[in-house]
C-alpha positions in Angstrom: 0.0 0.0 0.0 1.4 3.3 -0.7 1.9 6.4 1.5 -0.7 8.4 0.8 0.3 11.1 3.4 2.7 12.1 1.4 1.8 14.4 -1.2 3.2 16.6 -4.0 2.4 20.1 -2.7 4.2 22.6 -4.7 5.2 20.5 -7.5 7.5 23.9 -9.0 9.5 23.2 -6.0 12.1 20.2 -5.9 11.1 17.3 -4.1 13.1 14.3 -2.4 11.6 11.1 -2.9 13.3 7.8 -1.7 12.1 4.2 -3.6 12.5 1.5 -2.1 12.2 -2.7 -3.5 10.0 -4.9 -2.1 11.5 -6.9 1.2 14.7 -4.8 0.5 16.0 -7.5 -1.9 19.1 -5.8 -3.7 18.7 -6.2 -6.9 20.7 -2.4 -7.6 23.6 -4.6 -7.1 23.4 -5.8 -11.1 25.0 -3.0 -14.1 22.0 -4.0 -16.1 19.3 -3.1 -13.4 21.0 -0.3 -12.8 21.1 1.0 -16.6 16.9 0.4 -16.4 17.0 3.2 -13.8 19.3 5.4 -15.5 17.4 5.0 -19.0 14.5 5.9 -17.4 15.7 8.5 -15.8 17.0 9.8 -18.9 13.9 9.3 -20.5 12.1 11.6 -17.8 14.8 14.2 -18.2 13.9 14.4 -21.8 10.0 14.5 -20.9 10.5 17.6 -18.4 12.0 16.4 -15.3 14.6 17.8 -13.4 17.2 15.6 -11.6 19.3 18.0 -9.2 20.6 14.4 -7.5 20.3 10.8 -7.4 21.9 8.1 -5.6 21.5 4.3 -6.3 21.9 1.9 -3.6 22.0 -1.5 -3.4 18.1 -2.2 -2.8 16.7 1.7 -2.6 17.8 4.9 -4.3 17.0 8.8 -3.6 16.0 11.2 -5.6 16.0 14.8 -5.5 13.9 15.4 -8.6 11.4 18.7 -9.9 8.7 18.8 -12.2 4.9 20.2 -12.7 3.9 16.4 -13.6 6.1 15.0 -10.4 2.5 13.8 -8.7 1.8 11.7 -12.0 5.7 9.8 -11.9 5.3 9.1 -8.5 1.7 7.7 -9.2 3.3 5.9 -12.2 6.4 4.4 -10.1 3.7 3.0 -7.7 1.9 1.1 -10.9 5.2 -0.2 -11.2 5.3 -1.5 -8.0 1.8 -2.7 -7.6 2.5 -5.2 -10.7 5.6 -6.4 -10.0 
């Protein structure tokens, strides 16, 4: 279930998010998982989104990202998470 009490209230402002894998398996430890984040990442860059910083760890990563559309990624990375 996600954490609904957090919310996107200013999305001009920048915004730290944290994701985190299911039962903190750490899957972040593989280059190729690693490149799906980035390319994605990349992808969002290129659809608006600012990335001031990010840091991958081995089974979460941080995120200190801007964008008007920020409340519609985060809704999209918990689809992500609710069909894996």
């Amino acid at each position: 279930m996600g954490r609904s009490r957090y919310k996107i209230v200013d999305p001009k402002q920048p915004h730290f998010i944290t994701c985190t894998v299911l039962h903190w398996i750490p899957v972040f430890t593989r280059p190729a998982t690693v490149d799906i984040v980035l390319d994605s990442l990349r992808f969002l860059m290129g659809e608006g989104l600012k990335v001031y910083a990010y840091v991958i760890l081995e089974n979460h990563l941080h995120l200190l990202v801007q964008s008007e559309q920020l409340d519609v990624i985060c809704e999209g990375l918990n689809l992500i998470r609710l069909r894996s």
